[in-house]
Residue frames as qw, qx, qy, qz and C-alpha x, y, z in Angstrom:
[[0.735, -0.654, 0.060, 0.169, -44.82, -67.66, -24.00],
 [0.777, 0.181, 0.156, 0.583, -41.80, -67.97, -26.31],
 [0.307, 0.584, 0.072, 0.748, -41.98, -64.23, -27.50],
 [0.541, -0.817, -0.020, -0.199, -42.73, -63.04, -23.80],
 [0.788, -0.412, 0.209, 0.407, -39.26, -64.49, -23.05],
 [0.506, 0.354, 0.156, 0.770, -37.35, -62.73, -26.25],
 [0.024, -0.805, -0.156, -0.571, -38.86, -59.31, -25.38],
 [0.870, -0.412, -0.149, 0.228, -37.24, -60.34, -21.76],
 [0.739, -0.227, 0.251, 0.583, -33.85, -60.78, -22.41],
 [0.318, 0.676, 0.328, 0.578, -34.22, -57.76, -24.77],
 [0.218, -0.888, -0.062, -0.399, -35.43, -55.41, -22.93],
 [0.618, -0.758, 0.202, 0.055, -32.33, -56.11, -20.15],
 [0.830, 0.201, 0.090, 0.512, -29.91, -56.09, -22.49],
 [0.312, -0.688, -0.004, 0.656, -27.36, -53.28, -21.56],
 [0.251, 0.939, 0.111, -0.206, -27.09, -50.21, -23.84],
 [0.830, 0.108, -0.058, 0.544, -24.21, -50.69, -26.22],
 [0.150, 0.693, -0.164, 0.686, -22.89, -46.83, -25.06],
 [0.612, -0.769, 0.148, -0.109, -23.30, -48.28, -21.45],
 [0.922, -0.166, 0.187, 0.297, -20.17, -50.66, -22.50],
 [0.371, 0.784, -0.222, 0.445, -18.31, -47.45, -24.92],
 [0.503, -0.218, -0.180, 0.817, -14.72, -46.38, -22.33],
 [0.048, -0.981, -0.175, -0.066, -14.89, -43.37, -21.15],
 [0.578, -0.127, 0.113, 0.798, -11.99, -41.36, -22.01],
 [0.178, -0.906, -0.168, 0.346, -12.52, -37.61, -21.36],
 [0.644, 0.560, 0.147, 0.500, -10.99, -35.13, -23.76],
 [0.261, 0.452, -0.312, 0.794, -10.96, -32.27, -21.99],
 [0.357, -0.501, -0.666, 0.421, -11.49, -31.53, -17.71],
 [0.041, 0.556, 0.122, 0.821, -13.42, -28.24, -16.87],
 [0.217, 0.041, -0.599, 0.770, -12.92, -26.66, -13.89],
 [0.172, -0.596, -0.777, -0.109, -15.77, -26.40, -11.82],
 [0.059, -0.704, -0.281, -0.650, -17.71, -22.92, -11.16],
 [0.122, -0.218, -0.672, 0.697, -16.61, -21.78, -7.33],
 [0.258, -0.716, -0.617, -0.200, -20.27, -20.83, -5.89],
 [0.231, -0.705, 0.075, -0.666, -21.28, -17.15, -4.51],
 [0.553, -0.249, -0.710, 0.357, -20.86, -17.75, -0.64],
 [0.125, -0.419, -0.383, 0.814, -20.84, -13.94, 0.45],
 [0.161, 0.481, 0.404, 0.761, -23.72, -12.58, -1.66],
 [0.118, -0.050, -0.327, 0.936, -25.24, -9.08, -0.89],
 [0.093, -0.599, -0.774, -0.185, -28.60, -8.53, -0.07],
 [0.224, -0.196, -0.021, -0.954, -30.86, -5.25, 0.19],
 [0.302, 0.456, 0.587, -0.596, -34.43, -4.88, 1.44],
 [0.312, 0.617, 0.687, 0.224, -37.25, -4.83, -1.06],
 [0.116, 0.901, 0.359, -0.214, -37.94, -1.55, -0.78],
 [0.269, -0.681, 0.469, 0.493, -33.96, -0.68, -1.68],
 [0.633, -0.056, 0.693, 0.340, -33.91, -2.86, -4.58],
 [0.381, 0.905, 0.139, -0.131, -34.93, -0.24, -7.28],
 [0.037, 0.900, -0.309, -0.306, -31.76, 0.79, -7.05],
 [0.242, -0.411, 0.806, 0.350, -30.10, -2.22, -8.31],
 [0.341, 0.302, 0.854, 0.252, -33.10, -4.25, -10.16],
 [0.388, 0.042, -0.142, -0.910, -35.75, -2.79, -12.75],
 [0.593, 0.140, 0.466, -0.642, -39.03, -3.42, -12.35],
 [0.908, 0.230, 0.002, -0.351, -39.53, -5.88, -15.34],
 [0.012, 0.539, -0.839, 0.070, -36.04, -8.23, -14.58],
 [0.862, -0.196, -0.405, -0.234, -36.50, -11.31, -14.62],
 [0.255, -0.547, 0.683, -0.411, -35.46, -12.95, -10.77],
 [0.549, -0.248, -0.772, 0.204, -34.99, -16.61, -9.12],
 [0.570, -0.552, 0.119, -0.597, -37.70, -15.94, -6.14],
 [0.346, 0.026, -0.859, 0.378, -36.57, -18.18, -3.43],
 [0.455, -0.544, 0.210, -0.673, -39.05, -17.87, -0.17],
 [0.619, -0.175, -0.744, 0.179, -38.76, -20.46, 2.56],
 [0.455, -0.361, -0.551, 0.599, -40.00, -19.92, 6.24],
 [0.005, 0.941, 0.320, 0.106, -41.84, -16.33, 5.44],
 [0.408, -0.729, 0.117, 0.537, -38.71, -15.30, 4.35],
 [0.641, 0.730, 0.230, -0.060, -37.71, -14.11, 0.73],
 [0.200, -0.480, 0.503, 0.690, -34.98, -13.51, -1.89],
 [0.528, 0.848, -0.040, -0.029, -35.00, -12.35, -5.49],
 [0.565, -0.403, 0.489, 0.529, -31.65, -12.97, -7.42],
 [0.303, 0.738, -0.365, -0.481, -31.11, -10.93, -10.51],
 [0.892, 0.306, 0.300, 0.144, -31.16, -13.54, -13.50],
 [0.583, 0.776, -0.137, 0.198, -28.59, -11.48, -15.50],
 [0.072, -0.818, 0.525, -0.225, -26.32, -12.08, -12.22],
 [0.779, -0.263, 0.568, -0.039, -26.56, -15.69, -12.58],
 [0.808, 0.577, 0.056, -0.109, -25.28, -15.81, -16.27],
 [0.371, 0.839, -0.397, -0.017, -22.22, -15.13, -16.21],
 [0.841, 0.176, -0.511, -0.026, -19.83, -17.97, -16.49],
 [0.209, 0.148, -0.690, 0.677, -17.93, -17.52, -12.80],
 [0.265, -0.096, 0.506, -0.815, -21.25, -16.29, -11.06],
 [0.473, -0.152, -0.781, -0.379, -24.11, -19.77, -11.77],
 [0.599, -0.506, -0.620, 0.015, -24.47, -20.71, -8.30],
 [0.178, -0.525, 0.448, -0.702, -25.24, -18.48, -4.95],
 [0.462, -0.348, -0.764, 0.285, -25.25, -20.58, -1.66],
 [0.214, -0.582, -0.257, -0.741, -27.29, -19.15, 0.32],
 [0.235, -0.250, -0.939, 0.013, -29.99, -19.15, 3.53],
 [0.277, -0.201, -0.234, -0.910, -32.70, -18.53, 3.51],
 [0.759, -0.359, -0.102, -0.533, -35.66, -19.00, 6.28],
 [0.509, -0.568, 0.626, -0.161, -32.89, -20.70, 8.51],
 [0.953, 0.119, 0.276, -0.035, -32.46, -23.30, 5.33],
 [0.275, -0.412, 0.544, 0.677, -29.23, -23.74, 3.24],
 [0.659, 0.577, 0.392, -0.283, -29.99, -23.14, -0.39],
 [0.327, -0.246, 0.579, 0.705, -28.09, -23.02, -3.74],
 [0.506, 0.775, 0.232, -0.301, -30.08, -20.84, -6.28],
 [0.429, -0.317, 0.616, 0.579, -28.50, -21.53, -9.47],
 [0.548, 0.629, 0.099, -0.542, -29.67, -20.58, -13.55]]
């Protein structure tokens, strides 16, 4: 019973790094999200994707997007809000 009570009061003892200050070195601005991205038909998108890209497939409501992984890399362009099948969405990489 004794060692059922130490392993207790252990185990709910608070992480000493929950009790560390937090004192931020440096603040980085946060990434403004895509709001007006541009969208094509499937059948148009040759012209802008090749056939072995890799894409974020979104589909909600028997509706569909594809988003060009190499257009979510770059540091300004992470997140597109979206909607998609009458849902907001925030497709991000």
């Amino acid at each position: 019973m004794r060692i059922g009570w130490i392993l207790l009061v252990l185990g709910s003892a608070a992480p000493a790094w929950a009790e560390a200050d937090f004192n931020p070195r440096k603040v980085v601005a946060p990434f403004p999200a895509i709001t007006d991205a541009k969208h094509v038909p499937a059948k148009e998108a040759g012209k802008f994707v090749s056939d072995d890209e890799l894409v974020l497939g979104v589909a909600v409501g028997g509706e569909a997007r594809a988003y060009p992984i190499n257009m979510l890399t770059n540091p300004t362009r992470e997140i597109v809000n979206d909607h998609v099948g009458g849902r907001a969405i925030a497709a991000t990489w």
